[in-house]
BALO-995436 format. One record per residue: residue in three letters; z, y, x of N, C-alpha, C in turn. Coordinates in steps of 0.05 Angstrom, whole numbers, plus 32768, in hexadecimal, padded with zeros to 4 digits. Layout:
! residues N
ALAZYXZYXZYX ...
This chain:
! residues 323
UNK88D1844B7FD888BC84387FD088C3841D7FDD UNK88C484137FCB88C883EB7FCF88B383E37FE6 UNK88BB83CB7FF788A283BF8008889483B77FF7 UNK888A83B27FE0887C839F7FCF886E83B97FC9 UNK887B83D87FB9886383DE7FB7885683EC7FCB UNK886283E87FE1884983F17FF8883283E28003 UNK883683C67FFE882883B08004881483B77FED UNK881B83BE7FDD880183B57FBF87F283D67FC8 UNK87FC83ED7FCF87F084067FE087E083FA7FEE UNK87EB83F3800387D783DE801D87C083D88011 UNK87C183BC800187A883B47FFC879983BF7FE4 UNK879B83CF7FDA878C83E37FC9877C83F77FE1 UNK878483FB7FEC877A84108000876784028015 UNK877183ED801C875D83D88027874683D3801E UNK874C83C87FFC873C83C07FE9872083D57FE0 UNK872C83EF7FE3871683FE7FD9870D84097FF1 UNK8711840D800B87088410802D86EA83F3802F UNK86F983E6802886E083CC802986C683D2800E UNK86D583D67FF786BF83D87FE386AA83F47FF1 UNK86B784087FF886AC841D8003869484158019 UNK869F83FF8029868B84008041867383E5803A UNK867E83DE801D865E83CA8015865283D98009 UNK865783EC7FF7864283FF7FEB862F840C7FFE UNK863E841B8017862C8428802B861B840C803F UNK86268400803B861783E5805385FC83E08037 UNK85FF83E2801C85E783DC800A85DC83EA8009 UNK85DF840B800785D68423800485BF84238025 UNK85C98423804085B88423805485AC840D8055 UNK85AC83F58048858F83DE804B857E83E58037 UNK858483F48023857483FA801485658413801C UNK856A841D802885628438803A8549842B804F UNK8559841A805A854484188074852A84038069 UNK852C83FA8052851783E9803E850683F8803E UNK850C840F802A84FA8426802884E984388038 UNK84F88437805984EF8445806484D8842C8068 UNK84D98413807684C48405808584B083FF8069 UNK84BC8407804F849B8404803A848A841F8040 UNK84A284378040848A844A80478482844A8065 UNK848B844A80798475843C8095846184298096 UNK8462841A8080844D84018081842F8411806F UNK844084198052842A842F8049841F843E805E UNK84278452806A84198467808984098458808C UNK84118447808F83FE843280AB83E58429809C UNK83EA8415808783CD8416807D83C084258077 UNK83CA843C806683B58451806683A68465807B UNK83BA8461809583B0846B80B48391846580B2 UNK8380847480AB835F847180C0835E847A80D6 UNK8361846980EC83578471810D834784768114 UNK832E846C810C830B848081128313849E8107 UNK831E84A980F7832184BD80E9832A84CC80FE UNK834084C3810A835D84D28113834D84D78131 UNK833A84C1813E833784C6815A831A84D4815A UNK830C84DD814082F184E9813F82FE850B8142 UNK8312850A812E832B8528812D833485398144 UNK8342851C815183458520816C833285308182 UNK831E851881798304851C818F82F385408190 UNK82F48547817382EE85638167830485808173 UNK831C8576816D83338585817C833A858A819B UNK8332856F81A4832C856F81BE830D857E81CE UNK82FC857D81C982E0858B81C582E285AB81C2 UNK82ED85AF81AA82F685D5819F830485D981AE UNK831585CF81BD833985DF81D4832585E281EC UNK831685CA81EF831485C4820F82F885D8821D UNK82E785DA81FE82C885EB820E82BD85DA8219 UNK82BB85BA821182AB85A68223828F85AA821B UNK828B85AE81FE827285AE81FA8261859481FA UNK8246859881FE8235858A82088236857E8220 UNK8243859282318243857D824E8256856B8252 UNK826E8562823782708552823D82658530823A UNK827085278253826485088259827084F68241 UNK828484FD823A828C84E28224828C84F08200 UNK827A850982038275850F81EB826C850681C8 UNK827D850581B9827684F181A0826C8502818E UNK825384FA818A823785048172823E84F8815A UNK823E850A814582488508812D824284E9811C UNK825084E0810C824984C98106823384C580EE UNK822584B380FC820784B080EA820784A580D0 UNK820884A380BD8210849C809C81F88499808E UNK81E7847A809681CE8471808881C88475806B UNK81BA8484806981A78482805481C184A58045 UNK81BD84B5805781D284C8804E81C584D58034 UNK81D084E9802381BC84F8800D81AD8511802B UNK81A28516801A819485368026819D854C8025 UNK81AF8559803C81BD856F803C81AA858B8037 UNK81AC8591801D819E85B0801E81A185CD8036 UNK819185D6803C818D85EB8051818D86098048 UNK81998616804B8190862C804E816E8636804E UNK8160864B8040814B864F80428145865A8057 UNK812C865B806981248664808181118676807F UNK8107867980A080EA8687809680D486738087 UNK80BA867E808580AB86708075809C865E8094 UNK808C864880908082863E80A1806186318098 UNK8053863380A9803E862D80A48030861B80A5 UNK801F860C8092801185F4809A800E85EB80B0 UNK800385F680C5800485F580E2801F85EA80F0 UNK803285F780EB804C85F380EE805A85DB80EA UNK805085D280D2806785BA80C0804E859D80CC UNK802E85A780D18020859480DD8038858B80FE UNK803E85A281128042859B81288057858C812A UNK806D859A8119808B85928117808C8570810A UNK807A856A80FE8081854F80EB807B853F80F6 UNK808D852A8105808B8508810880738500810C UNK805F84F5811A804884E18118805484C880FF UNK804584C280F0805B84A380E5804C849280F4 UNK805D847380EE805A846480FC8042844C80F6 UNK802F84478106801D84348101801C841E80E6 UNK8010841E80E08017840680C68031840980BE UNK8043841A80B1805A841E80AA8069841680C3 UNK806E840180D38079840080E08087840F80F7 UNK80A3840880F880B68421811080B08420812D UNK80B98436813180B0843C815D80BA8428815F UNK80D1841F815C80DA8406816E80CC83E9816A UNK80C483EA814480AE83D0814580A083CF815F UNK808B83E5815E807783EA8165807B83EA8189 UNK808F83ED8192809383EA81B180A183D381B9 UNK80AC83BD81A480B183AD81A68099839381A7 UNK8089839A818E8077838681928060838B81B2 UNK806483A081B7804683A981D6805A839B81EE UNK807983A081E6808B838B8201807D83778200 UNK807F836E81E4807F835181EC805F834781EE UNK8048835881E8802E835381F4802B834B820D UNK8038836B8214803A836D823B803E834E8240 UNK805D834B8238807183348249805B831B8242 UNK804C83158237803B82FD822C801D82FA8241 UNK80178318823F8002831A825280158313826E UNK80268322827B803883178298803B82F8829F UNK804582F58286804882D98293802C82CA829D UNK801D82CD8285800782C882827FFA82C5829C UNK7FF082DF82AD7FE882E082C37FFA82DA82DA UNK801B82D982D9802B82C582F0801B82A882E6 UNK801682A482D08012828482D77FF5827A82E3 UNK7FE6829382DD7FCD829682EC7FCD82918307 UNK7FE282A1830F7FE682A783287FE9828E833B UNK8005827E832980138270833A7FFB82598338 UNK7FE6825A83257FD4823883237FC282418337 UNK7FBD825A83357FAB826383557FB1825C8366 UNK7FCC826483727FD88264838F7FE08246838E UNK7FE3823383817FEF821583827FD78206838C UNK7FBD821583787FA5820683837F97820983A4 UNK7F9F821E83AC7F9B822383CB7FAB821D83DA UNK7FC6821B83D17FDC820883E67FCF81EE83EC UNK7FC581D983D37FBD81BF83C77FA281C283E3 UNK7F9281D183DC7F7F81CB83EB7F7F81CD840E UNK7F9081EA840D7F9681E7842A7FA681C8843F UNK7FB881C584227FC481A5842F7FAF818E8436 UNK7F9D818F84237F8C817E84277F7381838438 UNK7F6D819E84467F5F81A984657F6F819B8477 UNK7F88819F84737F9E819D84887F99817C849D UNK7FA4816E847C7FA4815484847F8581468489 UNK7F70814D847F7F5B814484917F4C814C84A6 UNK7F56816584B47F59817084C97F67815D84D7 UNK7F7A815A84DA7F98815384EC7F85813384EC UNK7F81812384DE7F78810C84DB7F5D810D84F1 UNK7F44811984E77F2C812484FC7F33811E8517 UNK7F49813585217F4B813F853D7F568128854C UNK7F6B811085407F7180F685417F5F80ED8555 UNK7F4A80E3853D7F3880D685437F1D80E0855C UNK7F1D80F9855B7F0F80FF85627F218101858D UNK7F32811085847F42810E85A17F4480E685AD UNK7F3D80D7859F7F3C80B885AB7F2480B985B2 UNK7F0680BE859F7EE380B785A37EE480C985BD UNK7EE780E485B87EDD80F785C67EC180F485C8 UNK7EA880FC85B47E9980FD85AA7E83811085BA UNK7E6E811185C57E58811F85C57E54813285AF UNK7E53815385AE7E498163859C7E27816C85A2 UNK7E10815D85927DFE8170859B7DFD81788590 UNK7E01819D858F7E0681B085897DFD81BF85A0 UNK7DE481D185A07DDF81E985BF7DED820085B3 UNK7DFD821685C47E03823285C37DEC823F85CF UNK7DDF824B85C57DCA826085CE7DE0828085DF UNK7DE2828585F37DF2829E85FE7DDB82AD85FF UNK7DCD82B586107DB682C686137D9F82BB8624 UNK7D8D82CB861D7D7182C0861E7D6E82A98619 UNK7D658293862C7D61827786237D7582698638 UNK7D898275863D7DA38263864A7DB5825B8630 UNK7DBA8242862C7DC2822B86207DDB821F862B UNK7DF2821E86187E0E820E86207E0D81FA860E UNK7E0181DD86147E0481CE860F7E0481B08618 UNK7E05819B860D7E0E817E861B7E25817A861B UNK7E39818C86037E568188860B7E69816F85EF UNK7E7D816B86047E8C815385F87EA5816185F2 UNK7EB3815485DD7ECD815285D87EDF815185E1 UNK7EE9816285EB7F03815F85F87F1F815785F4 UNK7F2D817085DD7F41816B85C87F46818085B2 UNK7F508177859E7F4E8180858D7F7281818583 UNK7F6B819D85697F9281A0856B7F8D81AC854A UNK7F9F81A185347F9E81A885187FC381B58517 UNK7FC281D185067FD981D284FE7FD681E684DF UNK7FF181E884D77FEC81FE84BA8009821084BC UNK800A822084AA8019823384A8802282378491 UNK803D822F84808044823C846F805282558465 UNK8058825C8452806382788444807F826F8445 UNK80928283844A80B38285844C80BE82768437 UNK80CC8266842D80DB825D841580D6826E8407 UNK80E3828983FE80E5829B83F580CA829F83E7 UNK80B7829D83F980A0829D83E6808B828E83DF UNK809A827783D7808E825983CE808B824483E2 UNK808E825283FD8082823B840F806A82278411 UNK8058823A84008040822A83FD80308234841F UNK801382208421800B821D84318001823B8435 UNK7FF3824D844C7FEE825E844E7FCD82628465 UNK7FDB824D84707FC08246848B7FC182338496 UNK7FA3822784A27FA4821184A77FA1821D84C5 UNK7F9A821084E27F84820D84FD7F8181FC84FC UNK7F6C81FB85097F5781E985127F4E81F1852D UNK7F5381EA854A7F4481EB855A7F3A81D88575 UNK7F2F81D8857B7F2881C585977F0E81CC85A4 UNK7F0C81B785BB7EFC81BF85DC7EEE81B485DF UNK7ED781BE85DB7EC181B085EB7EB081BA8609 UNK7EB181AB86157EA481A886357E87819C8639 UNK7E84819C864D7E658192865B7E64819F8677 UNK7E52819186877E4C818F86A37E4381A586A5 UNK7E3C81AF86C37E3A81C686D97E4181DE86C7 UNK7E3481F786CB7E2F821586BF7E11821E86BE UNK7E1B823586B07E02824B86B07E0A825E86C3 UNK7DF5826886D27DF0827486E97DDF829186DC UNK7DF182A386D47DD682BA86CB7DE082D986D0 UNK7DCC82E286DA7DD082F986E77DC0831586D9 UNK7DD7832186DC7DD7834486C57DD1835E86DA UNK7DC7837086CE7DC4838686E47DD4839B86D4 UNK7DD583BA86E37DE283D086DF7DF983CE86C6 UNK7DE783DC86B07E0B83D8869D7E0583C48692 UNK7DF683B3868B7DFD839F86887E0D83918694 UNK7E0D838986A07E2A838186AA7E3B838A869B UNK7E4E8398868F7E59839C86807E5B83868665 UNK7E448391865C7E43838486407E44836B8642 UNK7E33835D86587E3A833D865D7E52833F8657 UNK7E5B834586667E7E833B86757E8A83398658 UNK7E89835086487E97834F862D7E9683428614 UNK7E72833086197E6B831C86047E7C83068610 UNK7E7A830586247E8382E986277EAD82E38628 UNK7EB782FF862A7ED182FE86257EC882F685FE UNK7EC1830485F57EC5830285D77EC282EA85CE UNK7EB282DB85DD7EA382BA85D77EBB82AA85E7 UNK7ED482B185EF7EE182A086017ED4828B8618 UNK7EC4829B861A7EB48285862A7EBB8287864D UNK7ECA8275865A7ED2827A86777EB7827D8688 UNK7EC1829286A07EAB829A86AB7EB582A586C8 UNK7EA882A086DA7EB182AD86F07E8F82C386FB UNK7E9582DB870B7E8B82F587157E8B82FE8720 UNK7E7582F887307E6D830287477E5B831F8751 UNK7E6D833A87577E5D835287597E5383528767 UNK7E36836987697E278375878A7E2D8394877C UNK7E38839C878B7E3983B987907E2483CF87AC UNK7E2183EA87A37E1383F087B47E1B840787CD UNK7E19841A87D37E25842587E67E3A843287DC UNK7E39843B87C47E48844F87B57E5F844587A7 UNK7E5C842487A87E74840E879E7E72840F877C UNK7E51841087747E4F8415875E7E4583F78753 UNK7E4583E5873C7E3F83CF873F7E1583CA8736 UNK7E0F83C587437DF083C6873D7DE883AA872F UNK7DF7839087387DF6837D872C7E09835C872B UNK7E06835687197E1D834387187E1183278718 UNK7E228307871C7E1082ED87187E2C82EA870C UNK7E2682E186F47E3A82CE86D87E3F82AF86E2 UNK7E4E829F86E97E4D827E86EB7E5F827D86D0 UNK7E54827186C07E61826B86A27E5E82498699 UNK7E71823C86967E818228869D7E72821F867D UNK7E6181FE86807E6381FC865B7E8081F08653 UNK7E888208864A7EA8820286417EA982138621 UNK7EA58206860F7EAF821285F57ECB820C85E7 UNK7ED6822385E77EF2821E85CC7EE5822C85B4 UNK7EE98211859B7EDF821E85827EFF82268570 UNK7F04822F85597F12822E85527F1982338529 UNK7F1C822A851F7F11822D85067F30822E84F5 UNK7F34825284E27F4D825684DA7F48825184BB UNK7F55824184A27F4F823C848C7F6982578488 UNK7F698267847B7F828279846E7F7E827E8453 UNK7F8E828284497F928286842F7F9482A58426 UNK7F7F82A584137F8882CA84037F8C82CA83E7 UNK7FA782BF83E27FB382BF83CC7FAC82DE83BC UNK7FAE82ED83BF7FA3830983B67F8C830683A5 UNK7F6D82F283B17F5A82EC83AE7F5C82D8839C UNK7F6782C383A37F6882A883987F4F829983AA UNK7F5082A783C37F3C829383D17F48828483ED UNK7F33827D83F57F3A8278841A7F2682808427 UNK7F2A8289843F7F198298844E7F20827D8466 UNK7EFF827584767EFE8270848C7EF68276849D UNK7EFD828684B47EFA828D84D07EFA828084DC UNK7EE2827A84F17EE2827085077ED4827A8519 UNK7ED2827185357EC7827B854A7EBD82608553 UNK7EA4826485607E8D825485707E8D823B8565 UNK7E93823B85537E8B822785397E6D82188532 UNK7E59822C852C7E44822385297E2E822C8545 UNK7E3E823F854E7E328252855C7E4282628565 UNK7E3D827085827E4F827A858C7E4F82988584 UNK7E67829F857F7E7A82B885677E8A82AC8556 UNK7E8F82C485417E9B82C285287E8582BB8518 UNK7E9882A985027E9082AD84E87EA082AC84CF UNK7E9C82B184BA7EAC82B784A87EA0829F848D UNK7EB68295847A7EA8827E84617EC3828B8451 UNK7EAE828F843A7ECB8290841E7ECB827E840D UNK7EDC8271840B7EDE825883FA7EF3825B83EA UNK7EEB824E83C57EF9824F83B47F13822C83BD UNK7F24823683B37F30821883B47F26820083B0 UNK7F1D820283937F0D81EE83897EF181E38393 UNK7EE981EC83A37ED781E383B47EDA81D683CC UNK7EF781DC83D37EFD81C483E77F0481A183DF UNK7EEC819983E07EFE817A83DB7EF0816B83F3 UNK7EEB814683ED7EEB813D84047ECD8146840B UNK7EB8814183FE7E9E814584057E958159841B UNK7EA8816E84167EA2818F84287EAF818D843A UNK7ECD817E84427EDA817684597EC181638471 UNK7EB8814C84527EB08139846D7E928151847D UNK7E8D8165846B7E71816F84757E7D817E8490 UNK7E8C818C84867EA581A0849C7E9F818A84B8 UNK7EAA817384BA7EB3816184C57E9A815C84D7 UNK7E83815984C87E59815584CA7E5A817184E4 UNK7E67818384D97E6081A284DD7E6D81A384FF UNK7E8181A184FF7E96819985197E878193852E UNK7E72817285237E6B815E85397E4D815E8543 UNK7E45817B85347E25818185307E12816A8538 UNK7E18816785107E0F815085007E02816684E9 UNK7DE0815F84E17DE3816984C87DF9816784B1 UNK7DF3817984A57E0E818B84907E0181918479 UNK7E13819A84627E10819F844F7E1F81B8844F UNK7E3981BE84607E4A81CE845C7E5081E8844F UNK7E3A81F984577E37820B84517E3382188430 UNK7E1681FA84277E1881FE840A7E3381F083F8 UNK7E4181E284047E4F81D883F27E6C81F283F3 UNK7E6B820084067E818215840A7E7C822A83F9 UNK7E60822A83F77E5A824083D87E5D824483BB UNK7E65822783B67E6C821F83A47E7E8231838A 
């Protein structure tokens, strides 16, 4: 064989080696076309609620979770489904189908209408009475401020006059603590924590009145006693002098009681109430006494009587506190 016709061998054999490997290079793109149309088909027709409800059922039947399990999925609810026919049962009795059947709901309307609208009564009435509340408790802060500051103002003035009180304390029988003057006087108040509004809570009010020599009065057997313990309760200073008898029993005592009065007068607040309570001691008279006053009845008129009341000056105080 000639070089020529081995050369024209050559590329014939070449020639159809190459035609061979474009047909298979067209044949596999056309292959792998096909395959990613049918993967794309799978895929959209894939339902995943389907496949993980399947799951969820397969997993449930293998495992025996049952009911106890915690992440258990209850069949899916399908509004307004038809009416699955039943099997026939026993028979049941009027009585029966009375107990078993639904209450319906008020005026057609559903449980949830119906517990939705009583929320929102409740929440209407709540607020309702917080705002009660807070115009209550604002108005007894309001008034306490304004005890406060004409207090604090008073005791001023009154700690420069230092003023004559005629005012007598009646103690017992017809022994009398009085002729006493002004000594000093001291105003402070008290409020609530931030936390809980910091509104006012209490006012004081207190100061000293004095006067010349004592009372000289003398108690027998147990009395003595009881003396001794009115006059701690009355703060009233006192010095005591026993006679005892052979037996070191006390038979009788002599009281020297100083005219020395501390009065003291507490304005507090009973937000609970929506009132104020005032306590004081040897105020009008020697003890306690007790005044309930609405807020709104403190304004200036009942201060300046308060003020009347202090310097025993006729007053009004009492009726205008009733208010």
């Amino acid at each position: 064989m000639s070089d020529s016709d081995k050369s024209k061998q050559l590329s014939a054999i070449s020639e159809a080696i190459r035609a061979k490997r474009e047909r298979k290079g067209s044949a596999l793109r056309d292959d792998i076309e096909a395959l990613e149309a049918s993967l794309i088909a799978d895929i959209e027709a894939f339902d995943l609620d389907a496949a993980e409800r399947r799951a969820r059922r397969e997993y449930l039947a293998n495992s025996g979770a049952g009911m106890v399990d915690p992440e258990l999925v209850f069949p899916e609810i399908v509004p307004q489904r038809a009416a699955v026919s039943l099997p026939p049962g026993p028979a049941t009795t009027p009585a029966d189908e009375s107990a078993a059947a639904p209450q319906p709901a008020a005026s057609g309307a559903s449980l949830l209408d119906q517990l939705r609208r009583q929320a929102e009564l409740r929440q209407r009435e709540m607020h309702s009475a917080l705002a009660e509340r807070t115009a209550i408790n604002e108005a007894i802060d309001q008034a306490l401020k304004h005890v406060f500051f004409f207090l604090h103002e008073l005791v001023q003035q009154l700690n420069i006059v230092k003023p004559g009180i005629p005012r007598d304390y009646p103690l017992i029988e017809k022994h009398l603590l009085n002729n006493l003057d002004w000594q000093e006087g001291f105003a402070d108040y008290r409020t609530q924590s931030q936390s809980a509004g910091a509104l006012v809570e209490l006012v004081t009010f207190s100061y000293h009145l004095k006067g010349k020599g004592s009372l000289l009065i003398e108690r027998d057997g147990t009395a003595v006693e009881r003396f001794r313990t009115t006059l701690f309760d009355f703060g009233l200073p006192f010095t005591c002098k026993e006679f005892k008898n052979e037996r070191r029993y006390v038979e009788r005592a002599e009281f020297d009681i100083s005219h020395d009065v501390s009065v003291s007068a507490r304005w507090r607040a009973d937000f609970n109430q929506g009132l104020i309570i005032l306590e004081a001691r040897n105020l009008e008279r020697l003890g306690s006494m007790r005044y309930t006053l609405r807020p709104a009845a403190i304004d200036q008129a009942l201060l300046d009587d308060f003020g009347r009341l202090v310097l025993g000056q006729p007053n009004r105080f009492r009726e205008l506190a009733k208010r």
